[in-house]
N, C-alpha and C positions, 0 to 999 in steps of 0.2 A: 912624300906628300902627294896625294891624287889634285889632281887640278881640270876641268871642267874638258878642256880638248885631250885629255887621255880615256875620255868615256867615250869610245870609239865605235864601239858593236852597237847595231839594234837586233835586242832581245824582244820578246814577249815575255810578262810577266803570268805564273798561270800560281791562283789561289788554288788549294786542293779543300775540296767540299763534299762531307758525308753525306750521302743520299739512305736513307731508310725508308723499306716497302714494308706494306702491311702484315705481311706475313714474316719480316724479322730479318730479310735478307738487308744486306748493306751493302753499300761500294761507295771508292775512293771516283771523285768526279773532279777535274780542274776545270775550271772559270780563267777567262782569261782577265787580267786587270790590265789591261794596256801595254803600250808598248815603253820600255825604259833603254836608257844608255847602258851601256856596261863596260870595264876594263878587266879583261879575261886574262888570267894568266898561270901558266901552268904551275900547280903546287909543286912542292919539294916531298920527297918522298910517299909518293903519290901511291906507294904501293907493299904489299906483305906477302909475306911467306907463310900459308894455312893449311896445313897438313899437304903438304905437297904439293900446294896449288898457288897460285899469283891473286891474290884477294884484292880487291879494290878499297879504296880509303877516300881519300879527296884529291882528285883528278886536276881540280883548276881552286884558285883565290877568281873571286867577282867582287867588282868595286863597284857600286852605284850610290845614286846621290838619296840620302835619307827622307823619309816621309810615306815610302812606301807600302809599308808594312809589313813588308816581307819576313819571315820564320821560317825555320827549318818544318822541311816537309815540302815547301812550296816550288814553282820548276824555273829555269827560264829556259828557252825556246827558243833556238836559232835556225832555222829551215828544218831538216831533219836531225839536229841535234838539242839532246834532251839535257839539261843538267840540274838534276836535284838536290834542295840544298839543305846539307845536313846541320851546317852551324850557321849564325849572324853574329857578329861581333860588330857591335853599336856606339862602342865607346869613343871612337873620333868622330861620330854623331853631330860634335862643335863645329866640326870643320864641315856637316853638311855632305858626310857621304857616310856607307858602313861597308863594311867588310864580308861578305861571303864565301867558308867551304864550301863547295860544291863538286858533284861526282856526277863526269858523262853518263847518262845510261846506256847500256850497251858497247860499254867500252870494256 
């Protein structure tokens, strides 16, 4: 059970935002939405074996407290560490926090 003094980290939260130009190009933009708590902790089998190579999977569990809006897709941001987050698991939502996969980038 997550309890309020285990959300230890300050992260920035970054929304990621389609930008479309007139002529049809597009790009991936984050927006920052403030800064949140976080309880970072490193996942369990955090990694695979892909034709020969060490594949990346889900690097860390992030615990923060619900309302945020957070989705996969979106980063958080710790000085020069990126972690993007592939799942949100919502369902202890009751207790006012959710659960985040997320994967260093550049790890």
């Amino acid at each position: 059970m997550t309890r309020a003094g285990d959300l230890d980290r300050p992260m920035r939260l970054e929304r990621p935002d389609r930008i479309e130009a007139s002529d049809g190009e597009a790009e991936i933009v984050f927006t920052d939405m403030g800064a949140v708590f976080v309880a970072l902790a490193p996942a369990s089998l955090a990694q695979r074996q892909v034709l020969e190579r060490v594949d990346g999977v889900a690097s860390h569990s992030a615990t923060l407290r619900a309302g945020s809006g957070i989705a996969g897709g979106w980063r958080l941001v710790e000085g020069a560490r990126v972690f993007r987050v592939l799942a949100v698991d919502d369902a202890p939502r009751r207790s006012g926090y959710v659960t985040c996969l997320v994967e260093e980038e550049g790890r």
